[in-house]
Residue frames as qw, qx, qy, qz and C-alpha x, y, z in Angstrom:
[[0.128, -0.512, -0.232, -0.817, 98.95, 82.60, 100.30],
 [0.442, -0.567, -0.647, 0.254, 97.41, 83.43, 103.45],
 [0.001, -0.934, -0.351, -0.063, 95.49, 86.36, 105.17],
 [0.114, -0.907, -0.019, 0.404, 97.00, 89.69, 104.70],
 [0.586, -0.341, 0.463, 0.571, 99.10, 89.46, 101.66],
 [0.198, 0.703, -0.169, -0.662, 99.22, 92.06, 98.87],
 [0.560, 0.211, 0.772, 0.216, 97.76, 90.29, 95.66],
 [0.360, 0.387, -0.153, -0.835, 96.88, 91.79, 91.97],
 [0.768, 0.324, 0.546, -0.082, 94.36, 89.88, 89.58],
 [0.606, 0.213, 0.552, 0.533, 94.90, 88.92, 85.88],
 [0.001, 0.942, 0.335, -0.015, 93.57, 92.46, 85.45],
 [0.543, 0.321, -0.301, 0.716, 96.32, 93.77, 87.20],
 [0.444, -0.701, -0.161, -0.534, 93.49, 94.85, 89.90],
 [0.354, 0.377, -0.717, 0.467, 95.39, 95.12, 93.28],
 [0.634, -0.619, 0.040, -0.462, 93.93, 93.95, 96.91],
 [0.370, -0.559, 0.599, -0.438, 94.21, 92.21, 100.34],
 [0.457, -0.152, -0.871, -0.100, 93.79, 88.58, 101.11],
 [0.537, -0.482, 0.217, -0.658, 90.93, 88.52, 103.94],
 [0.803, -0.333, 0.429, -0.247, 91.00, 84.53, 104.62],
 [0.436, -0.400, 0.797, 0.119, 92.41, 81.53, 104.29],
 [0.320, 0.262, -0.700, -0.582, 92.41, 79.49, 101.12],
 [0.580, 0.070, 0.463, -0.667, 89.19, 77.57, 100.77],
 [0.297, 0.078, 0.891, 0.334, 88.01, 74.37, 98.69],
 [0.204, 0.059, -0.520, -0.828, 85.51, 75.79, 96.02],
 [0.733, 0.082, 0.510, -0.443, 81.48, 74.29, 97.17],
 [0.691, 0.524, -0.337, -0.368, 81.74, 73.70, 93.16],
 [0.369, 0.532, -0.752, 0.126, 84.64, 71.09, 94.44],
 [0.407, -0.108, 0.683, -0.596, 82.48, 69.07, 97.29],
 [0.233, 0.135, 0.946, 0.179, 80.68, 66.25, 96.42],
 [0.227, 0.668, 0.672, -0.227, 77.83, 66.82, 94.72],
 [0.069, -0.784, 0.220, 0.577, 79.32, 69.90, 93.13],
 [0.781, 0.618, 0.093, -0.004, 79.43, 70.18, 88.88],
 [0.163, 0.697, -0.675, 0.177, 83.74, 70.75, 89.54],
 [0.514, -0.371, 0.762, -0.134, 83.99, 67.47, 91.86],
 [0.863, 0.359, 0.353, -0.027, 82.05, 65.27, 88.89],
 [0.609, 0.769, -0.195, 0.027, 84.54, 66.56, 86.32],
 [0.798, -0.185, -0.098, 0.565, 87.97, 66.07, 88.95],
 [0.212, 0.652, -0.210, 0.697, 88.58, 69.89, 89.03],
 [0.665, -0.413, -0.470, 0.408, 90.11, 71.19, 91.84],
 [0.513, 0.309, -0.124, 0.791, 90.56, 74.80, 93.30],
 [0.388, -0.456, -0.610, 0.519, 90.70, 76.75, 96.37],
 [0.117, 0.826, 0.141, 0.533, 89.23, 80.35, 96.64],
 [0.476, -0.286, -0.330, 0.763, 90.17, 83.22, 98.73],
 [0.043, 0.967, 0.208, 0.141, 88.08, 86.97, 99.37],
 [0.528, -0.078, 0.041, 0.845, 89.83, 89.71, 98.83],
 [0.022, -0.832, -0.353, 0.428, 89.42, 93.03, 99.52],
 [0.416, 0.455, 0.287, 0.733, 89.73, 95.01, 96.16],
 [0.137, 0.180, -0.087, 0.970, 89.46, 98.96, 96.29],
 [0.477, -0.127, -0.227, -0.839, 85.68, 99.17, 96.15],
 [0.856, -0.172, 0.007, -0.487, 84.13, 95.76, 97.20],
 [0.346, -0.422, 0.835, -0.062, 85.56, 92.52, 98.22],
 [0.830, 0.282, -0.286, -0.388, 85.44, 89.47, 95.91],
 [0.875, -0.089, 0.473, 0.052, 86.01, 85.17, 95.92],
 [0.301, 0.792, -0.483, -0.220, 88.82, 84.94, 93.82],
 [0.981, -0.006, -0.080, 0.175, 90.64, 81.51, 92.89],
 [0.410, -0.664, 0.435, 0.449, 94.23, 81.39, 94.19],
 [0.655, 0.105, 0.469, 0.584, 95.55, 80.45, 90.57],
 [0.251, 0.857, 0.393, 0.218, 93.66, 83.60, 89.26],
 [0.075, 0.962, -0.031, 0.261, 95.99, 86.02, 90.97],
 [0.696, 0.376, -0.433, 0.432, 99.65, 86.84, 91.87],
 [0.493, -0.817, -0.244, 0.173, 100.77, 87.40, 95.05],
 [0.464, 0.830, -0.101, 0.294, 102.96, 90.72, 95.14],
 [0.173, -0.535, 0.619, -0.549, 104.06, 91.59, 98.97],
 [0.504, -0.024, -0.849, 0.157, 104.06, 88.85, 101.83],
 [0.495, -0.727, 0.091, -0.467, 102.20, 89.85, 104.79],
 [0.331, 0.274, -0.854, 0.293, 104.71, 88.55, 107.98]]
């Protein structure tokens, strides 16, 4: 996944990717995901209306950006 590729959530809500995939703060030491061993990487995305932190497992990518 990476920045400009055409993505829809479990929704079926479509948007952009705006940055690179990101480790989760929740996933950094100290963090209530790093004490449990979860892992997972977010990414903002620009939805129609407002731009949101989305986990990359949460959503599909549709188009590739080249």
């Amino acid at each position: 996944m990476k920045i400009g590729d055409l993505v829809a959530d479990q929704d079926g809500q479509m948007g952009i990717v705006l940055t690179e995939p990101r480790l989760s703060a929740d996933c950094e030491p100290g963090g209530e995901a790093y004490e449990e061993g979860d892992i997972y990487w977010l990414v903002d995305v620009q939805m129609p209306r407002y731009v949101e932190s989305v986990a990359t497992d949460e959503i599909e990518v549709l188009s590739e950006n080249r």
